[in-house]
C-alpha positions in Angstrom: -6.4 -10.7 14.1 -9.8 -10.5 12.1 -8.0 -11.4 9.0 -6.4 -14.5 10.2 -9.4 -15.3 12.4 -11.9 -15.0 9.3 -9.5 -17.3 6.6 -9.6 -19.9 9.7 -13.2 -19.6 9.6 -13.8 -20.0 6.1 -11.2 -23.2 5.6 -13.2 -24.7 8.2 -17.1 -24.1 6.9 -15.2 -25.2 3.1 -11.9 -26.9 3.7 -11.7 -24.9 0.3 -9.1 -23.1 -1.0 -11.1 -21.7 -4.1 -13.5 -20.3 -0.9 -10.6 -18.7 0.5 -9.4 -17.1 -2.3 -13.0 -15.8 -3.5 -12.8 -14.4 0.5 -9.6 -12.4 -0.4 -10.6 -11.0 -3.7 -14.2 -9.8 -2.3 -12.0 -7.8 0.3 -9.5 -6.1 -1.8 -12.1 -6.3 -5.1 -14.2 -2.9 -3.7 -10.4 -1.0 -4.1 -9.8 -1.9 -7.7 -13.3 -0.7 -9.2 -14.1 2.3 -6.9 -11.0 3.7 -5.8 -11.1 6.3 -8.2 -14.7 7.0 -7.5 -13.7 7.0 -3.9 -11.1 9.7 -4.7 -13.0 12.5 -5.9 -15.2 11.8 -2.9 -11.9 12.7 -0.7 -11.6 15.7 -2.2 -15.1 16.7 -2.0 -16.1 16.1 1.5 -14.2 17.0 5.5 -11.9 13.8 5.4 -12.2 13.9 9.1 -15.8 12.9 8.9 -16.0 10.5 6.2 -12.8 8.4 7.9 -15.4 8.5 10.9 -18.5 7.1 9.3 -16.2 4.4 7.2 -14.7 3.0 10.8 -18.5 2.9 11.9 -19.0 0.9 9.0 -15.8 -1.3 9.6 -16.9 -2.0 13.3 -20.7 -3.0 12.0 -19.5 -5.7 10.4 -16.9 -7.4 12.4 -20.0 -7.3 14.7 -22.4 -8.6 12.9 -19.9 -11.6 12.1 -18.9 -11.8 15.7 -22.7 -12.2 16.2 -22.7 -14.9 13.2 -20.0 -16.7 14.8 -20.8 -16.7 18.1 -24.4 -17.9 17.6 -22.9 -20.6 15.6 -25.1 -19.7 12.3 -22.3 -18.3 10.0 -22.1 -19.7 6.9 -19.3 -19.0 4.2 -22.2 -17.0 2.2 -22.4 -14.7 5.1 -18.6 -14.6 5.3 -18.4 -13.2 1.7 -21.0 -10.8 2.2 -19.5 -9.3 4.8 -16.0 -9.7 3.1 -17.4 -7.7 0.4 -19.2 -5.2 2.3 -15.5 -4.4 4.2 -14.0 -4.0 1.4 -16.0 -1.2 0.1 -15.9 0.4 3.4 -11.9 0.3 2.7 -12.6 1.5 -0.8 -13.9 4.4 0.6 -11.6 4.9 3.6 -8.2 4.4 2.1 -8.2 7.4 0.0 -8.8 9.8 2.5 -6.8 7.9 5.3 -3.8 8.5 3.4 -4.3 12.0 2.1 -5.5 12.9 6.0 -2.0 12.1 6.8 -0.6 15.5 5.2 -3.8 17.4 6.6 -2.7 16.6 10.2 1.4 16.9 9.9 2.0 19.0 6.5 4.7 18.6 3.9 7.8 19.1 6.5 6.9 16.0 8.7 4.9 13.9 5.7 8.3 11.3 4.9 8.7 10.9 9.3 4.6 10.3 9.4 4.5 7.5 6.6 6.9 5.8 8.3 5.9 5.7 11.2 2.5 4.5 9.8 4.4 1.5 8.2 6.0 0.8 11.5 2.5 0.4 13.1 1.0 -1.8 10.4 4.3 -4.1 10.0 4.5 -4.4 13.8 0.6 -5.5 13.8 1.6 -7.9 11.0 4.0 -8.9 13.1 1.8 -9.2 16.6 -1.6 -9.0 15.3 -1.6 -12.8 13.6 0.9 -14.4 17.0 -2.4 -13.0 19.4 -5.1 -14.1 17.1 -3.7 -17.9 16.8 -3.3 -17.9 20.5 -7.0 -16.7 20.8 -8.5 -19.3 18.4 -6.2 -22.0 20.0 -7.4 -21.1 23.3 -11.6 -19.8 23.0 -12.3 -20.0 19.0 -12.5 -17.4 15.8 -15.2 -15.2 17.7 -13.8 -13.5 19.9 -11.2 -11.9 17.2 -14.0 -10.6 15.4 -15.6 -9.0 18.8 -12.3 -8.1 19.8 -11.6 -6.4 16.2 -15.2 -4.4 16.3 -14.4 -3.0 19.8 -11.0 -1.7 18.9 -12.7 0.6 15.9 -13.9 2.5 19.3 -10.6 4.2 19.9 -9.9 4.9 16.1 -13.2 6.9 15.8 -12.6 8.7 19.2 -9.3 9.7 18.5 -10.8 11.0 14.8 -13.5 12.8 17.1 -11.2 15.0 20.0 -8.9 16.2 17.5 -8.2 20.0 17.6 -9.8 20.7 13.8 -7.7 24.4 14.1 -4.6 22.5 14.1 -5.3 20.6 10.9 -4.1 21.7 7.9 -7.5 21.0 5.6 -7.2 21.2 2.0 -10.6 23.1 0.2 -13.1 21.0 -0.8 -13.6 20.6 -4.3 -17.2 21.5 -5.5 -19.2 18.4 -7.3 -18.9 18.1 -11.1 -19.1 15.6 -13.4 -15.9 14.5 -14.8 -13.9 14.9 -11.4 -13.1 10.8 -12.0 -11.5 11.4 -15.3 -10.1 14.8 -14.3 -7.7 13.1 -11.2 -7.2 10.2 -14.2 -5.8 12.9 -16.6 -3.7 14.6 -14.2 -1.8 11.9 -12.3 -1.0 10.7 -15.9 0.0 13.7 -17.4 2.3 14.6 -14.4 5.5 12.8 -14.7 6.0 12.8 -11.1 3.0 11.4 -10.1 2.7 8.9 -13.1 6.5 7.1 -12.6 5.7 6.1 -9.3 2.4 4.9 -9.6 3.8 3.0 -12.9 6.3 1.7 -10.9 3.4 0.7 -7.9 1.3 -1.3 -10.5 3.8 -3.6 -11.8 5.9 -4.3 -8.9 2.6 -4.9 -6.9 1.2 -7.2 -9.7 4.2 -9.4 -10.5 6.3 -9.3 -7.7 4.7 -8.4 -4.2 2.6 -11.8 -3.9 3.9 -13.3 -1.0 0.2 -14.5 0.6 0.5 -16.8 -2.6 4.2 -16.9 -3.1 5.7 -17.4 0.5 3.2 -20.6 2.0 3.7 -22.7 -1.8 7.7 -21.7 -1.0 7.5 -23.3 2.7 5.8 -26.4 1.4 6.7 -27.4 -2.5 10.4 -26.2 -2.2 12.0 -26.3 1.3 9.5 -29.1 2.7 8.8 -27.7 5.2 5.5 -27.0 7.6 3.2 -24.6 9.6 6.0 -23.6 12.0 8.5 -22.7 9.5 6.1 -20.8 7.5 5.1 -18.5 10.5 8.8 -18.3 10.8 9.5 -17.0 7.0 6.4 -14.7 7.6 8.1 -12.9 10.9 11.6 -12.6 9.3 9.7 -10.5 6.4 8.1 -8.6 8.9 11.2 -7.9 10.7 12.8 -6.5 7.7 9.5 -4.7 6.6 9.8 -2.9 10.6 13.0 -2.5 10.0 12.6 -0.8 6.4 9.6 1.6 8.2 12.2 2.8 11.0 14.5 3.9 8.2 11.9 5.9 6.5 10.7 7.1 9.8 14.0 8.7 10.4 14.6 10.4 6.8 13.5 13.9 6.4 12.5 13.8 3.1 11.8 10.7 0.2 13.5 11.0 -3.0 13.7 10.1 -6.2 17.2 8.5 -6.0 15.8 6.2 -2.9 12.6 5.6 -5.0 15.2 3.9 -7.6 17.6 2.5 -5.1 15.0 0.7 -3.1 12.6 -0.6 -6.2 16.5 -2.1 -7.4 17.5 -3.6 -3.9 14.0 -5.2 -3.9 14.7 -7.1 -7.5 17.9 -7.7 -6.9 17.1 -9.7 -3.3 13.9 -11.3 -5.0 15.8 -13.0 -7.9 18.7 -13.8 -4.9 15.0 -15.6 -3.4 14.5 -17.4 -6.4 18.0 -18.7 -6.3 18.3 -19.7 -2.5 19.8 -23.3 -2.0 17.5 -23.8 1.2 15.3 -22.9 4.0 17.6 -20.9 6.1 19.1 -19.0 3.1 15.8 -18.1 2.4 15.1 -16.7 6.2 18.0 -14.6 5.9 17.0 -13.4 2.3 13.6 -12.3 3.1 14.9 -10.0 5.7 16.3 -7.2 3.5 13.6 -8.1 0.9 11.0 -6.9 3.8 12.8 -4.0 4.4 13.4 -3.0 0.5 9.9 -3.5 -0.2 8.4 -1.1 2.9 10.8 1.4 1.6 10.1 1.5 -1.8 6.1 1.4 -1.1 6.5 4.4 1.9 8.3 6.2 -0.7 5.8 6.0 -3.6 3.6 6.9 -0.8 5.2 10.1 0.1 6.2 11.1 -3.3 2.7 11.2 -4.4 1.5 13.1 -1.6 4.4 16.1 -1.7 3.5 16.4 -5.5 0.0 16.6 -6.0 -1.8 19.7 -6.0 -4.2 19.8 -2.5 -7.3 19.7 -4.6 -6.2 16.5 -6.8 -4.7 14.6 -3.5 -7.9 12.6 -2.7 -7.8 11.2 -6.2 -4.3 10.6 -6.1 -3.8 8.5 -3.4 -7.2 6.7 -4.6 -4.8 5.6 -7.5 -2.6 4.5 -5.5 -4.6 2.7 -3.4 -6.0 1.0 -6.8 -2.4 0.0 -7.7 -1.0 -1.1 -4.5 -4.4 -2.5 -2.8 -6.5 -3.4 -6.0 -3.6 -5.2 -8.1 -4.6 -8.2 -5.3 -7.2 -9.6 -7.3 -5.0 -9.6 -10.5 -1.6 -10.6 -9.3 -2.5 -13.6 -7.0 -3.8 -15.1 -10.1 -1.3 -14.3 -12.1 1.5 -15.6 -9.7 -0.5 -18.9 -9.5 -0.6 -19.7 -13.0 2.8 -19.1 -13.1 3.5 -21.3 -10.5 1.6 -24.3 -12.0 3.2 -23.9 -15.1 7.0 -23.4 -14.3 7.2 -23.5 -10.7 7.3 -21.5 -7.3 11.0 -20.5 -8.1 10.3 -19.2 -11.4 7.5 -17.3 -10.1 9.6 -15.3 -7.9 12.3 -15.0 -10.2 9.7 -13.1 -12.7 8.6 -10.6 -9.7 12.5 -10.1 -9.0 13.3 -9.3 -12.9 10.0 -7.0 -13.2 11.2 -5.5 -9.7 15.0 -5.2 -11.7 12.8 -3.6 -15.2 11.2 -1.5 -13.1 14.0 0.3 -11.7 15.8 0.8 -14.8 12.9 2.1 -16.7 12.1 4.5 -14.1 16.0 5.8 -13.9 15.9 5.9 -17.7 12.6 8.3 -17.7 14.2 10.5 -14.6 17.5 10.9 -16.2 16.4 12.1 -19.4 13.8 14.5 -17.6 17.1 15.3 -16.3 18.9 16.0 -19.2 16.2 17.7 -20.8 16.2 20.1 -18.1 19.3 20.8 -18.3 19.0 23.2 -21.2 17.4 25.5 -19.5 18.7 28.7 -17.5 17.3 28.0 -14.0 16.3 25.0 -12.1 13.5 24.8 -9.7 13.9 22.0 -7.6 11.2 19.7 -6.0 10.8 18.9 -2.5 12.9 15.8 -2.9 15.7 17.4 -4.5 19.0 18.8 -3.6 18.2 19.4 -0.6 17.5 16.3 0.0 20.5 14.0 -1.8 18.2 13.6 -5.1 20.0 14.9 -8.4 17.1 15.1 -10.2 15.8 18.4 -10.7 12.9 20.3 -12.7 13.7 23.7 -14.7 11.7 26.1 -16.2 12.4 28.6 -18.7 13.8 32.2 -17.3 12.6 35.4 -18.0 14.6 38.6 -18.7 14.5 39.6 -15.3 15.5 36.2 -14.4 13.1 35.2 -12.7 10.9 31.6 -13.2 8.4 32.6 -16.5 6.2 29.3 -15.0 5.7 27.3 -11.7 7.4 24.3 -12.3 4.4 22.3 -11.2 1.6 24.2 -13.3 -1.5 21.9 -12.7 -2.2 19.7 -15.9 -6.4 19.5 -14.6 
């Protein structure tokens, strides 16, 4: 509601859509230069408590702009300020958000509680925007932003009645310089943590650009207006809700659905590019919704199973900076594609990266595959075997037989 609420508000101060964009990279700017930062803060601090004083923050300022608006004195410098100021609040929120999510269910139920989370957020995508044009048809932007504010109430309670015994907190790290480039070194040095979050940086740059792509495909190539916009929009959504409930209902990610799902997504996008008209485009977008939540959950849940407890912070700050922060440098991108060769050819280029993307990461997995394969005993990952994924870590054996190293020796 506050999003769509405050993008109405600034195309009416500005009728401007170089406002609106500056509005949209203030709010997802904050993620791409201190996400890292905001990383080893997760790991240093209760992530409890910092999740609580970052909501505070959140609810301040949709106040203070419900105040603005109300009183009729908002102006689009105030807008930005505020923009900005949210945005470092999610800066610092998101990392430990995400990693919270294993500290309250644990590494059995981590794959069921991501997707659930999705399910949440792509139903709000779904609902949240329907109930905010109804409010600013009916009484104006204000009361989204008051609305928005009050409803931080309930997230901070629930964060304050939790049983703390029943959480699962990882130690905090002790403060030293470095910790930045530490979590830098480790994610990258780790082949399971870097593939996905390679994977998360290009397909979320080139390809997962549908606040530019989808309204420019409405207009310039079906001709179409408002209504059959919001109509695109809730088909995605309904694949993306769709997508979440399948994640929801798997036990464990895995590599192979990692693949599978970053392929499906190409393979639909370039299918996008190609659509004859409107209504093949409908259907289209409702398995690319559902492809794309599933390959984003999984990343998600990948990355949280195979970090070490003490790194976790810093590694879902990355990822954060990948999926959150590549905003600011793929809506541009996308554009300038657009205005050179067109809206089509813009998503064609996210499909084939999508389509790259998946091949290259198969390519690196099935020669860490083959490499492993010469020694005596496998050790599996979480997301193996066990769980339909044939690809497998091994470590050298001993004479007794038994492991000579953990198969995830931390690189830090």
């Amino acid at each position: 509601m506050q999003a769509v609420a405050q993008n109405w508000l600034v195309l009416q101060l500005t009728g401007s859509g170089v406002a609106l964009g500056i509005t949209v990279g203030l709010q997802f700017g904050p993620v791409l230069v201190l996400g890292a930062w905001a990383g080893a803060l997760a790991d240093r601090v209760d992530k409890r408590r910092l999740l609580m004083a970052t909501q505070t923050a959140a609810a301040f300022f949709a106040l203070i702009l419900a105040a603005l608006t109300f009183t009729d004195v908002v102006t689009v410098w105030m807008i930005w300020v505020l923009a900005g100021l949210t945005g470092v609040a999610t800066a610092l929120d998101m990392p430990s958000r995400q990693s919270f999510v294993y500290e309250m269910v644990g590494p059995d139920d981590l794959a069921n509680a991501v997707g659930l989370n999705a399910v949440i957020i792509n139903s709000s995508r779904i609902i949240g925007p329907a109930i905010g044009g109804l409010l600013i048809a009916a009484v104006g932007v204000a009361p989204c932003f008051l609305f928005n504010a009050v409803s931080f109430g309930a997230v901070i309670a629930a964060l304050a009645v939790m049983r703390t015994g029943e959480l699962r907190p990882s130690k905090p790290v002790p403060r030293r310089p470095g910790q930045v480039r530490e979590g830098l070194r480790y994610a990258w040095r780790a082949p399971e943590l870097r593939v996905p979050l390679v994977m998360m940086a290009v397909v979320s740059t080139l390809a997962y650009n549908y606040s530019v792509v989808l309204p420019l495909l409405t207009k310039d190539v079906y001709g179409r207006g408002g209504g059959a916009y919001g109509a695109l929009s809730a088909a995605m959504g309904v694949g993306a809700l769709a997508g979440a409930l399948l994640m929801a209902s798997r036990a464990r990610p895995s590599r192979r659905l990692l693949v599978a799902s970053t392929f499906a997504f190409g393979v639909v996008t370039v299918l996008l590019a190609l659509a004859p008209g409107y209504v093949w485009g409908m259907v289209l977008l409702v398995p690319m919704g559902a492809a794309g939540v599933l390959f984003i959950s999984t990343v998600n849940s990948l990355l949280q199973l195979n970090a070490d407890d003490a790194m976790r912070g810093r590694v879902m700050a990355l990822w954060a900076v990948v999926f959150l922060g590549s905003t600011p440098i793929g809506g541009p991108l996308t554009g300038l594609i657009v205005r050179g060769f067109g809206v089509r050819a813009a998503i064609a280029v996210g499909g084939v990266a999508a389509l790259a993307t998946a091949a290259g990461a198969y390519w690196a997995l099935r020669r860490r595959q083959l490499r492993a394969g010469s020694c005596e005993a496998p050790v599996c990952l979480p997301d193996g075997p066990a769980a339909g994924d044939a690809f497998c870590e091994a470590v050298p054996v001993s004479a007794d037989g038994a492991p000579a190293a953990a198969a995830h020796a931390s690189s830090s």
